[in-house]
One Martini backbone bead per residue (centre of mass of N, CA, C, O) as a GRO file, in nm:
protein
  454
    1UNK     BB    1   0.385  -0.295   3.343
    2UNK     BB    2   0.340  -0.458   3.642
    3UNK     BB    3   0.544  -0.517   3.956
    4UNK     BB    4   0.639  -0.567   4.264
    5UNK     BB    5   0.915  -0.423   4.172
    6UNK     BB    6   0.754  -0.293   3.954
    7UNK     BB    7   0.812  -0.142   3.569
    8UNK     BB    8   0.738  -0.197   3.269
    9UNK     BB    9   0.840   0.078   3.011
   10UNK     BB   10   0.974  -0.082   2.781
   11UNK     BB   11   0.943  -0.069   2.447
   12UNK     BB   12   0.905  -0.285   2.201
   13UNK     BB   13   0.933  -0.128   1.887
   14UNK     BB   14   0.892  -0.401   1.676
   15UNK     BB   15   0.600  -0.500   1.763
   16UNK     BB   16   0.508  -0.217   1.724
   17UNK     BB   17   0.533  -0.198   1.428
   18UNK     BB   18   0.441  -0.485   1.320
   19UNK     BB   19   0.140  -0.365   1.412
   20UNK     BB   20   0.116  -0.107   1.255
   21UNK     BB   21   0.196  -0.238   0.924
   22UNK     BB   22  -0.092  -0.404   0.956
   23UNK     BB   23  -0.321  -0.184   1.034
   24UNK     BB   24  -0.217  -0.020   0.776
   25UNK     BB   25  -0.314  -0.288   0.553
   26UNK     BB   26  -0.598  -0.267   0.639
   27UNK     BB   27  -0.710   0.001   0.604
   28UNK     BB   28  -0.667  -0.006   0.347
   29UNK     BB   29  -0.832  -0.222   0.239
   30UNK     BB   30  -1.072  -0.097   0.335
   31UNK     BB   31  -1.092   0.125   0.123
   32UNK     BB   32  -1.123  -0.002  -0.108
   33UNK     BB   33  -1.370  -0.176  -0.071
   34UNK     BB   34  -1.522   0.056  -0.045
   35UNK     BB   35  -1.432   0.344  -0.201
   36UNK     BB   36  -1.241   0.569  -0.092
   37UNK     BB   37  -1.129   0.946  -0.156
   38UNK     BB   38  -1.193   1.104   0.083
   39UNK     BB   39  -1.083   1.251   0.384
   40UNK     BB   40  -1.411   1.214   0.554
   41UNK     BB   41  -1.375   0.887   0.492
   42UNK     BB   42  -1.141   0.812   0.718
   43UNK     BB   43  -1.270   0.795   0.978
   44UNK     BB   44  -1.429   0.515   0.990
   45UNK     BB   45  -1.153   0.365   0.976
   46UNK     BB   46  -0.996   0.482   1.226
   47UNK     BB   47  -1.234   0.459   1.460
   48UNK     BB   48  -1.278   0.167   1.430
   49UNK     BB   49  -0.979   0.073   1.486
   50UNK     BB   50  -0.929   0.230   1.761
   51UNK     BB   51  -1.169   0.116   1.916
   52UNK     BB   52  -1.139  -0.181   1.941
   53UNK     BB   53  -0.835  -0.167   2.056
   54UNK     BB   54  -0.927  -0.016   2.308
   55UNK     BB   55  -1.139  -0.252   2.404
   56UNK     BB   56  -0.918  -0.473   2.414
   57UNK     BB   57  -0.705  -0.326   2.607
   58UNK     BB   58  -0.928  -0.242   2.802
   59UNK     BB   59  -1.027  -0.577   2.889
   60UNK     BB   60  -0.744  -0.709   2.985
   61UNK     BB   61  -0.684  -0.499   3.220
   62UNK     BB   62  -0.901  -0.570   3.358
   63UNK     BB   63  -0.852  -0.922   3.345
   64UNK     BB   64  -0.594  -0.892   3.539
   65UNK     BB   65  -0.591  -0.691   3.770
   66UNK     BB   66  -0.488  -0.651   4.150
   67UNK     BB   67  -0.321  -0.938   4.213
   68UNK     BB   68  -0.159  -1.002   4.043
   69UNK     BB   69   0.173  -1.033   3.897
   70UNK     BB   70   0.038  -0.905   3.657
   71UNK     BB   71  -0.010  -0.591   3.541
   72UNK     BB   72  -0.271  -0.307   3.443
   73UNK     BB   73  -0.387  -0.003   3.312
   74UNK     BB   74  -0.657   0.038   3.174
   75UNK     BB   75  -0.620   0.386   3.072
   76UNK     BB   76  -0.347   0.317   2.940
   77UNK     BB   77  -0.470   0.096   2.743
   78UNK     BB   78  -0.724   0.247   2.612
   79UNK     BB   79  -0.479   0.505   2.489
   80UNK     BB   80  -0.283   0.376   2.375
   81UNK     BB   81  -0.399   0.159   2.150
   82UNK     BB   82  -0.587   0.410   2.036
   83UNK     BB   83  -0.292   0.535   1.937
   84UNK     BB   84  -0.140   0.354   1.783
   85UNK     BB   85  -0.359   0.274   1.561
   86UNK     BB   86  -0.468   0.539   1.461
   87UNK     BB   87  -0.197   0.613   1.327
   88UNK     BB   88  -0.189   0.341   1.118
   89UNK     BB   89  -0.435   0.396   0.995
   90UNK     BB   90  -0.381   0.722   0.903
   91UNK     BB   91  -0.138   0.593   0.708
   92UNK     BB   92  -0.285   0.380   0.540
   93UNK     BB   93  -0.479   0.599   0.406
   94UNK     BB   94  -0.355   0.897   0.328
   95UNK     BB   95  -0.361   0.840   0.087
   96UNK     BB   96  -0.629   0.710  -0.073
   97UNK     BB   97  -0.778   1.001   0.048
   98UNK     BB   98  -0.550   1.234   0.021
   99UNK     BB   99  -0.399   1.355   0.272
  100UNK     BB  100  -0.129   1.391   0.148
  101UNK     BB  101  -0.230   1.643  -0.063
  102UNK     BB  102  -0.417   1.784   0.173
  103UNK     BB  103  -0.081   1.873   0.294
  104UNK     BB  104   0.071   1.994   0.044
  105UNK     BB  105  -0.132   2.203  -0.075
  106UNK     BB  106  -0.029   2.394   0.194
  107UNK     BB  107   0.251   2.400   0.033
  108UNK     BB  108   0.500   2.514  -0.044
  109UNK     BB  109   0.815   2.489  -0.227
  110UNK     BB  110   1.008   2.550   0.033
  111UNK     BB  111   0.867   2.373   0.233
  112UNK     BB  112   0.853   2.109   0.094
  113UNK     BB  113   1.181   2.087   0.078
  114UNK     BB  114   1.209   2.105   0.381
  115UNK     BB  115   1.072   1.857   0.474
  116UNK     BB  116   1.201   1.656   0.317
  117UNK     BB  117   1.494   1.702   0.410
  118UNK     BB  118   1.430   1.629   0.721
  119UNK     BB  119   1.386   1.339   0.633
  120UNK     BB  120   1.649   1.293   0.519
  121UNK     BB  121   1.801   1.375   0.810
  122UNK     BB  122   1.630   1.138   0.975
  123UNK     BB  123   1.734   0.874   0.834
  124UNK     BB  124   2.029   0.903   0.855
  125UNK     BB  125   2.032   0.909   1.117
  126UNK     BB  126   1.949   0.639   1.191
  127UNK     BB  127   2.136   0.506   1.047
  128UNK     BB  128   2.431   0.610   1.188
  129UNK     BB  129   2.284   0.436   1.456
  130UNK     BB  130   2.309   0.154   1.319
  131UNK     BB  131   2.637   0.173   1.273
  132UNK     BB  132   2.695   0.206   1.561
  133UNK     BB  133   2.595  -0.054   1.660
  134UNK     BB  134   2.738  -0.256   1.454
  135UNK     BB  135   3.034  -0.170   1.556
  136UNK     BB  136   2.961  -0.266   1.851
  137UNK     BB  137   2.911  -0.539   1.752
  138UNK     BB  138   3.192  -0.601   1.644
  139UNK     BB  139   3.399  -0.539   1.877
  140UNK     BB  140   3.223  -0.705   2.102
  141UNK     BB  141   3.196  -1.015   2.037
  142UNK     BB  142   3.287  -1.163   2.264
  143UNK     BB  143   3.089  -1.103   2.474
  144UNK     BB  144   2.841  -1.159   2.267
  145UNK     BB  145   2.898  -1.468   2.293
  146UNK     BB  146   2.907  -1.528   2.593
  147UNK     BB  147   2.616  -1.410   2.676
  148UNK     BB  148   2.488  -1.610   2.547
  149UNK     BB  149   2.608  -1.885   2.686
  150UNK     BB  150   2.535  -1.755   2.987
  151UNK     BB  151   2.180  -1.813   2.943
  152UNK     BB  152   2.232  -2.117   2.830
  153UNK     BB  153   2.207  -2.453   2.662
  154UNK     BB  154   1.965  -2.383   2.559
  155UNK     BB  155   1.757  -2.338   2.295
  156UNK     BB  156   1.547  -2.197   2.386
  157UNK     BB  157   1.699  -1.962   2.569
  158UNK     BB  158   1.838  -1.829   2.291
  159UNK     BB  159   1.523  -1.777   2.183
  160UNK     BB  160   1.517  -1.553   2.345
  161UNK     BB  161   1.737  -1.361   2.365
  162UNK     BB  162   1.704  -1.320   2.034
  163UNK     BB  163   1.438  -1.168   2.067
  164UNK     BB  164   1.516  -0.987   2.283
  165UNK     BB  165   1.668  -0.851   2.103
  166UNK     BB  166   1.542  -0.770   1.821
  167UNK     BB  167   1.289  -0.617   1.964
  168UNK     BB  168   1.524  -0.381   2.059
  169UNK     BB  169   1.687  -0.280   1.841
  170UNK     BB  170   1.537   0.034   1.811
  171UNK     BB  171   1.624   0.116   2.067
  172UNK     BB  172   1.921   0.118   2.018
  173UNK     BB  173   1.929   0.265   1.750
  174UNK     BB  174   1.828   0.545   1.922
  175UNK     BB  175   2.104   0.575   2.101
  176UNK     BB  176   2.295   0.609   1.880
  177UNK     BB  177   2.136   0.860   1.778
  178UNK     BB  178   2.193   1.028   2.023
  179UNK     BB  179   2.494   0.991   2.061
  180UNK     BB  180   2.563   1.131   1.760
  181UNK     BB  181   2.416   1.302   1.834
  182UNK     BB  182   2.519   1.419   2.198
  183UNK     BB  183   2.315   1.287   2.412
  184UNK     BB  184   2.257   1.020   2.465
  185UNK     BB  185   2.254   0.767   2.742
  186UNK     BB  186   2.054   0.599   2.990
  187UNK     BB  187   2.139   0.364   3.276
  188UNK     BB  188   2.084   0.442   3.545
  189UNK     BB  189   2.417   0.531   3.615
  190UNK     BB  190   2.438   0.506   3.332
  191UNK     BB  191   2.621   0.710   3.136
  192UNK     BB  192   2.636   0.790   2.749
  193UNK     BB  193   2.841   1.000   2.550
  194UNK     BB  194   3.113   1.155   2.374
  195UNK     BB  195   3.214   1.347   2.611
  196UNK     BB  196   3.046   1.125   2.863
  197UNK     BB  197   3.146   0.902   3.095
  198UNK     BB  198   2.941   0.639   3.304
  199UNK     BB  199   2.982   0.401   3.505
  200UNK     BB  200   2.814   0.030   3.516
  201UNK     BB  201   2.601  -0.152   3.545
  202UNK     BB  202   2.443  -0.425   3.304
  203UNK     BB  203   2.272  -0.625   3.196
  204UNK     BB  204   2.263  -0.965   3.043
  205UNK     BB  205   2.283  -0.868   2.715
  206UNK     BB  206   2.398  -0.911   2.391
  207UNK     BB  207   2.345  -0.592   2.310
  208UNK     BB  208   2.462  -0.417   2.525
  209UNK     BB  209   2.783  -0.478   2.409
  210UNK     BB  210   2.761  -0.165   2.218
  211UNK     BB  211   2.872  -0.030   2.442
  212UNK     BB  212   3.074   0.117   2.620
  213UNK     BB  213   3.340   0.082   2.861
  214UNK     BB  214   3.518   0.358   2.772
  215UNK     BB  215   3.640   0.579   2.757
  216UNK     BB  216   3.716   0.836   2.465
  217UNK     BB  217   3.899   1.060   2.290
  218UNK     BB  218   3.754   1.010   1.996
  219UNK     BB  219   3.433   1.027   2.063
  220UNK     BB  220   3.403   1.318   1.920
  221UNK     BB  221   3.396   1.175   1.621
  222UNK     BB  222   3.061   1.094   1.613
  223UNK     BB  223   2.970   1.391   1.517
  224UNK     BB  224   3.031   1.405   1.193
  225UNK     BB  225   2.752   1.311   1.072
  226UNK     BB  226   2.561   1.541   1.168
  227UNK     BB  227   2.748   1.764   1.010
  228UNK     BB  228   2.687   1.636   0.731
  229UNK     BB  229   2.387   1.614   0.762
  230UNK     BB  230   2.386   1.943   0.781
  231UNK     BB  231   2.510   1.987   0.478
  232UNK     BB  232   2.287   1.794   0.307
  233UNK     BB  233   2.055   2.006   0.362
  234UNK     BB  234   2.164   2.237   0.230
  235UNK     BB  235   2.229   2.144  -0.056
  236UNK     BB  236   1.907   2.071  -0.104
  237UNK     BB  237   1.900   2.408  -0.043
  238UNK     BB  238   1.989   2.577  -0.289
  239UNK     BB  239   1.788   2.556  -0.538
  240UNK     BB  240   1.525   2.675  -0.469
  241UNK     BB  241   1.635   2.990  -0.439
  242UNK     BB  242   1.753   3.288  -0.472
  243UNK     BB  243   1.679   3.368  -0.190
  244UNK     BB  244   1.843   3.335   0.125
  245UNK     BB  245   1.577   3.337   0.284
  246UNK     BB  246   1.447   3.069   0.150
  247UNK     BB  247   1.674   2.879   0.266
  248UNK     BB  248   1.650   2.910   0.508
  249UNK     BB  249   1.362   2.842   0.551
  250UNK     BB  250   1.411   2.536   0.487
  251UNK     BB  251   1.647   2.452   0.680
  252UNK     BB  252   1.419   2.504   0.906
  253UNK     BB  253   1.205   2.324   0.850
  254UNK     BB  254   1.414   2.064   0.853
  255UNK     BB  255   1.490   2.092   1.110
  256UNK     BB  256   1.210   2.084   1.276
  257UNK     BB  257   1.154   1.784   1.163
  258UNK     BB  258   1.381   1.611   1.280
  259UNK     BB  259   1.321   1.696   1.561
  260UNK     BB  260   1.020   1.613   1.580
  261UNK     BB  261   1.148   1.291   1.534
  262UNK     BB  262   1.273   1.264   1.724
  263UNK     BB  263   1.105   1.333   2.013
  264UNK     BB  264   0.937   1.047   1.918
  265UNK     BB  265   1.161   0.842   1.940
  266UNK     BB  266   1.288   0.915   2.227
  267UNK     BB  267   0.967   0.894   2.397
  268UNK     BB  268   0.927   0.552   2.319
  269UNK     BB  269   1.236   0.398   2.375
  270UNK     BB  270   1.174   0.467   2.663
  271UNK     BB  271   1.174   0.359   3.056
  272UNK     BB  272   1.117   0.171   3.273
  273UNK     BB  273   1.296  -0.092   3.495
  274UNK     BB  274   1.185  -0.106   3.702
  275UNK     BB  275   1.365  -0.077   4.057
  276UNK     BB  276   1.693  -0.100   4.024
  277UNK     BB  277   1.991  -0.016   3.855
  278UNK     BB  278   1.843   0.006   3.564
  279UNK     BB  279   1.680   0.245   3.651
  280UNK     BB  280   1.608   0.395   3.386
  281UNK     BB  281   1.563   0.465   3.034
  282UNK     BB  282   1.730   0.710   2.879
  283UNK     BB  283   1.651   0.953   2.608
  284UNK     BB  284   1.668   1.268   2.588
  285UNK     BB  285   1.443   1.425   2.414
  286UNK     BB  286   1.466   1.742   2.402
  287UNK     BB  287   1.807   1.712   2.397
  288UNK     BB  288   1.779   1.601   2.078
  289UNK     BB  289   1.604   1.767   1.928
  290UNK     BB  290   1.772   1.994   1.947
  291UNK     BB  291   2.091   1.901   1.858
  292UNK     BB  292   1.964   1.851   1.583
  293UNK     BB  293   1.836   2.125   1.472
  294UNK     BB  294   2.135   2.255   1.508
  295UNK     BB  295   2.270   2.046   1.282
  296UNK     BB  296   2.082   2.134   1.066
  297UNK     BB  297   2.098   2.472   1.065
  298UNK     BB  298   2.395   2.573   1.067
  299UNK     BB  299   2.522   2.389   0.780
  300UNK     BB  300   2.283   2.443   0.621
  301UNK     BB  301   2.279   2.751   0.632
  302UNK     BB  302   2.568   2.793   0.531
  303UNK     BB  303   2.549   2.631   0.231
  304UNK     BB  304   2.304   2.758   0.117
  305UNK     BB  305   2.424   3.012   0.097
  306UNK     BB  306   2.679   2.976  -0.049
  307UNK     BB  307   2.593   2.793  -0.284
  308UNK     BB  308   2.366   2.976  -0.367
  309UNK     BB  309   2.191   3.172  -0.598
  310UNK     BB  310   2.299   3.485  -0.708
  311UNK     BB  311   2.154   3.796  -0.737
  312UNK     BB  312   2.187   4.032  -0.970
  313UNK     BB  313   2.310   4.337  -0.995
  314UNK     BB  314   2.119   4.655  -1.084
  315UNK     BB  315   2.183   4.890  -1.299
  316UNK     BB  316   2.179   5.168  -1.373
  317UNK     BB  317   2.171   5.413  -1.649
  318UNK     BB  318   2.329   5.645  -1.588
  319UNK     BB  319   2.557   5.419  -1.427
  320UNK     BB  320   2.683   5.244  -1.681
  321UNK     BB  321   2.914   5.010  -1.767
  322UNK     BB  322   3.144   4.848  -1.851
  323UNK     BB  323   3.173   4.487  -1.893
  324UNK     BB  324   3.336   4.213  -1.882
  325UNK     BB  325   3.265   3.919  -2.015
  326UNK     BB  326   3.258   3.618  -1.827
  327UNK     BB  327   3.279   3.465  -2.081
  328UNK     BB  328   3.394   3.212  -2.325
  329UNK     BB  329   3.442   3.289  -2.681
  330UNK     BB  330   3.454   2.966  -2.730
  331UNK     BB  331   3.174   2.929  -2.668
  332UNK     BB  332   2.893   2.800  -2.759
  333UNK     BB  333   2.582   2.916  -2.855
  334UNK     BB  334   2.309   2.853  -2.770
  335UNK     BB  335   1.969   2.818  -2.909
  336UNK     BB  336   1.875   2.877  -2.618
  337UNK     BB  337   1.764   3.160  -2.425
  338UNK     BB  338   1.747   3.294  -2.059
  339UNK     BB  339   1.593   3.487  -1.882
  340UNK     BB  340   1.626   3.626  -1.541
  341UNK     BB  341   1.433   3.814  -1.296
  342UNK     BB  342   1.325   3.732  -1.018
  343UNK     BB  343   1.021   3.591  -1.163
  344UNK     BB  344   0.934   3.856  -1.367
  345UNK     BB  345   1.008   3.762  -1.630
  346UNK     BB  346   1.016   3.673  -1.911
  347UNK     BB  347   1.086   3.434  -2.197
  348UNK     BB  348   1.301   3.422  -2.411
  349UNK     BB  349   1.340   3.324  -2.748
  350UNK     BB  350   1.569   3.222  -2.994
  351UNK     BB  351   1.556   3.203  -3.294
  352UNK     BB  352   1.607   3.110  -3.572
  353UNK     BB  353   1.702   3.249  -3.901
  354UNK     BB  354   1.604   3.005  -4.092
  355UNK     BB  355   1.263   3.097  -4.017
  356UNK     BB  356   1.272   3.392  -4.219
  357UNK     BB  357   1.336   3.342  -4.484
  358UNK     BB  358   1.351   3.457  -4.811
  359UNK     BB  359   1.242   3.450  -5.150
  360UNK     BB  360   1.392   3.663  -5.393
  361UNK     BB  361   1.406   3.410  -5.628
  362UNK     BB  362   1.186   3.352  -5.871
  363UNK     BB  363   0.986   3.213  -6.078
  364UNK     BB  364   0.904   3.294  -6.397
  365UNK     BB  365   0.628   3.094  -6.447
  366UNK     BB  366   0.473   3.300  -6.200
  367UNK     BB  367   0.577   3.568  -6.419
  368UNK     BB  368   0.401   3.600  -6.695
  369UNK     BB  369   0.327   3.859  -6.902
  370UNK     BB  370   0.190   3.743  -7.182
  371UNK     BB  371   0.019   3.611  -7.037
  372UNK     BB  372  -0.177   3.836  -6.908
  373UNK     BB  373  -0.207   4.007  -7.091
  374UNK     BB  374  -0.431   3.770  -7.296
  375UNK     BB  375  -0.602   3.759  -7.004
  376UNK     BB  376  -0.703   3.985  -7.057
  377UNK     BB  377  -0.812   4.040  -7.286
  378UNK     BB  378  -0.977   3.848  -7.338
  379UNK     BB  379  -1.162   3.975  -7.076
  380UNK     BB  380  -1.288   4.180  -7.261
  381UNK     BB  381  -1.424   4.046  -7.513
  382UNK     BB  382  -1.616   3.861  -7.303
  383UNK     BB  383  -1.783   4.135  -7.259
  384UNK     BB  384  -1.857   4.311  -7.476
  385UNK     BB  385  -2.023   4.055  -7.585
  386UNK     BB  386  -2.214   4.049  -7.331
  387UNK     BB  387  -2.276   4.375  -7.459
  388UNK     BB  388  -2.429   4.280  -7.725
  389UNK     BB  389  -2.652   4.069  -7.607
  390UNK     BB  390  -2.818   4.279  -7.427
  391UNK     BB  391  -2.891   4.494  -7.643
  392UNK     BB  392  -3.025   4.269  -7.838
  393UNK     BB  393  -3.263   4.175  -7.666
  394UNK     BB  394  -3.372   4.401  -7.592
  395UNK     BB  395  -3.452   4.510  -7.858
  396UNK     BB  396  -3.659   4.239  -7.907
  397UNK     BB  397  -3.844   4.278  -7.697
  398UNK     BB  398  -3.970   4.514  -7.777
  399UNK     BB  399  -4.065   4.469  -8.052
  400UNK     BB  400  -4.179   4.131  -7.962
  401UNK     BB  401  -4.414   4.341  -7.808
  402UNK     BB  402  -4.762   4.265  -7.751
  403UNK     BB  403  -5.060   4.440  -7.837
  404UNK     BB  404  -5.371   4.540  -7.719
  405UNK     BB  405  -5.678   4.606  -7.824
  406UNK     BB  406  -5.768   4.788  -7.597
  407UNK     BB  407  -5.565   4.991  -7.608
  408UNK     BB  408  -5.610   5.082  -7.894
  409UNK     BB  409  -5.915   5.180  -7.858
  410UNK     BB  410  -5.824   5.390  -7.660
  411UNK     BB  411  -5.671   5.535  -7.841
  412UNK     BB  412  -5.896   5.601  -8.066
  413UNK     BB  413  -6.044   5.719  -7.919
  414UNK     BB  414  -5.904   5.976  -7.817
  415UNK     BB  415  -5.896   6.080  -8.087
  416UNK     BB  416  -6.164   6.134  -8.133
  417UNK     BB  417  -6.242   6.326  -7.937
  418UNK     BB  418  -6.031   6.543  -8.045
  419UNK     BB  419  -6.001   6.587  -8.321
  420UNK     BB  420  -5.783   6.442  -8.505
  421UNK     BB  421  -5.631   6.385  -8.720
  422UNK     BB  422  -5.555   6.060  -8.896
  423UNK     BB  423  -5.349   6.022  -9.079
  424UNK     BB  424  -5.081   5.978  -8.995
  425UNK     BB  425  -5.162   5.724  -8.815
  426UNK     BB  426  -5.239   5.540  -8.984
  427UNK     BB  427  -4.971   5.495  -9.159
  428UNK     BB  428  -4.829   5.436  -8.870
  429UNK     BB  429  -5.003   5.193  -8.861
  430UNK     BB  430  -4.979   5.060  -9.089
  431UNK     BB  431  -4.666   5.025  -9.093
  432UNK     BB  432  -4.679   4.856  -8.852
  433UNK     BB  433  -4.861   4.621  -8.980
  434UNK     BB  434  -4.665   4.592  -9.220
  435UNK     BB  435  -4.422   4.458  -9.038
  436UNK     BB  436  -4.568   4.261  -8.842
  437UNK     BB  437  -4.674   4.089  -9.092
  438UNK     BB  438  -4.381   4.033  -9.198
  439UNK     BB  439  -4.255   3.901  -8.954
  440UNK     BB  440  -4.460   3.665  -8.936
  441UNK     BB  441  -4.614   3.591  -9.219
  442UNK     BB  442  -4.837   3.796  -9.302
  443UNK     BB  443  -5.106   3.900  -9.455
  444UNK     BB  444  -5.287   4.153  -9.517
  445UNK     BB  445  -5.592   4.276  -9.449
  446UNK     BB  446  -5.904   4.434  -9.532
  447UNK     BB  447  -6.048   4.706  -9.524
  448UNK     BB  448  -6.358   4.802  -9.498
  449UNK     BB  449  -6.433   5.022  -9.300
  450UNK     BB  450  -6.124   5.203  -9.262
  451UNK     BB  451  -6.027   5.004  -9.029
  452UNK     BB  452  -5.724   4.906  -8.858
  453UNK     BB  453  -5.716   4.559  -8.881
  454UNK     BB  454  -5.703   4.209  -8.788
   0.00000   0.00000   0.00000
């Protein structure tokens, strides 16, 4: 906003945090209604909702004119809005869609794990500049209850002032985050960091209260928290992999991640102040990214090389030589060993050997030989019979297949052609039919003709 003194661009934080968690809990339930699950379903509830916001506000821009007491400019107002809102939009519908899931699926397990630990000392550094506040307005109780006191005496007032000290509130938390990582911050002439301060006047809020108001030898011992979070972030890449340049690069991922994150946070805490002595508000934001990046870079890559697992040397064949196990020969040994060498190996398992045993004394009743004996014999038996019964069949076959008329006549014509003498023939024709009829029980009949006939 502008005023005839100047600019005020020290953007209240808080509320706008307050209507970024409103704007992502909306547009997220608006993915549920509509029933969105793909990445590219996502733009039109982030362009909605984002478009919306840039027309209202820069119609508010446009409505308050150039002439007013209070102004703003309008395309300021219309991508400044729409660019608050997209954000939290697109983060409010990220899991809904996908979105995270398609950005996480394109890291490696080095990278995801670098990333986690950046926010993780991201966070950390934040809470760091809490405690900095928090410490800062309990030591100077004393004036921040004056500085209430002399606000007004009115109820009216002093909920106006404690207003503004609350909207303020992450403003002040990032300003101590910059002091704790060493870049500091300054307001109008006074600077304040670690190393060094500069005295000035500061506006009367009870917030400011938790400034320094003179250096201090101790000062440079608020360093010591960011040289332990990136000691916190080395200790969790050191097993992320055996080879210490993977751990190395986890480390560079979340230094990178980190810093990028306080220059975020750097460059939107600061801004205008009018035109006085208290302008500029300025946190630092490059000088602030740089020696996060660096807090976490250094002790946390020192601490991954060194406490991470180190790759046994490979001794040739040739060259083997016996070496004595390290190991306790009084300790246990487990049930299963897995051998690993550089994640190329594959994983064997020793099974217990109670798992093999075989029973070598078997029990005597299912090898009974007299008993198989037996059942030979009997299998040969009803072999014999089955072929005893087979070849009297075929016998019985034989004798009991009746004869034809037309053969025999056959058969006799071809006699008497031939001129064959036929008594032989009668006599084996006569026994054959008196054998015949003798096993049918039938009498035998008389030849009147002189041929054996039926």
């Amino acid at each position: 906003m502008r005023f005839d003194a100047g600019q005020l661009g020290v953007l209240p934080l808080l509320p706008t945090a307050l209507l970024m968690l409103l704007v992502g809990r909306t547009a997220a339930g608006t993915a549920d209604r509509l029933g969105l699950y793909e990445p590219l379903q996502a733009r039109s509830v982030v362009l909605s909702i984002s478009s919306a916001h840039a027309v209202v506000g820069g119609a508010i821009a446009l409505l308050m004119g150039d002439e007013g007491l209070v102004r703003a400019t309008p395309a300021v107002a219309f991508f400044g809005c729409a660019a608050v809102s997209g954000v939290a939009a697109t983060i409010g519908v990220a899991r809904r869609c996908g979105l995270v899931e398609l950005v996480f699926d394109k890291l490696d397990p080095v990278a995801f794990q670098g990333l986690r630990s950046g926010f993780m000392a991201l966070f950390a550094l934040f809470s760091a500049g809490a405690l900095a506040v928090a410490a800062g307005l309990a030591i100077s109780w004393p004036r921040t209850s004056s500085l209430f006191a002399e606000a007004g005496p009115s109820v009216g007032v002093g909920l106006g002032v404690w207003l503004l000290c609350l909207g303020y509130l992450p403003n002040a938390i990032i300003a101590g985050l910059s002091y704790v990582a060493g870049a500091g911050f300054s307001m109008g002439l006074v600077e304040v960091t670690p190393l060094k301060f500069t005295g000035g006047p500061v506006p009367p809020v009870p917030l400011l209260a938790a400034m320094p108001e003179d250096a201090f030898v101790l000062s440079p011992a608020v360093l010591v928290p960011a040289l332990l979070i990136g000691a916190f972030v080395g200790w969790t890449c050191r097993k992320v992999s055996e080879r210490p340049t993977s751990r190395l690069r986890a480390v560079l991922v979340a230094a990178v991640t980190a810093g990028v994150g306080c220059l975020v946070l750097a460059a939107t805490a600061g801004g205008r102040l009018a035109s006085g002595a208290f302008d500029p508000v300025t946190v630092p934001a490059g000088l602030l990214a740089l020696l996060v990046a660096l807090w976490v870079l250094v002790p946390g890559a020192l601490v991954a090389w060194l406490a991470g697992a180190r790759v046994k040397p490979v001794v040739a064949a040739d060259a083997a030589e016996f070496v004595e196990p390290d190991y306790d020969e009084d300790e246990v040994e487990d049930s299963e060993v897995v051998f690993e060498d550089d994640e190329l190996t594959d994983q064997l398992e020793i099974v217990a050997a109670d798992e093999f045993e075989v029973e070598e004394e078997l029990d005597d009743e299912y090898y009974d030989e007299d008993e198989y004996d037996e059942h030979d014999e009997h299998a040969a038996e009803v072999e014999y019979e089955e072929e005893d019964v087979e070849y009297e069949e075929e016998d019985v076959v034989d004798e009991d297949e009746p004869l034809d008329d037309e053969v025999l006549e056959d058969e006799e014509d071809d006699g008497e052609d031939d001129a064959e003498p036929a008594g032989p023939e009668v006599v084996e024709e006569e026994d054959f039919d008196a054998e015949f009829d003798e096993m049918l029980g039938m009498e035998p009949e008389e030849d009147l003709d002189g041929k054996p006939e039926r």
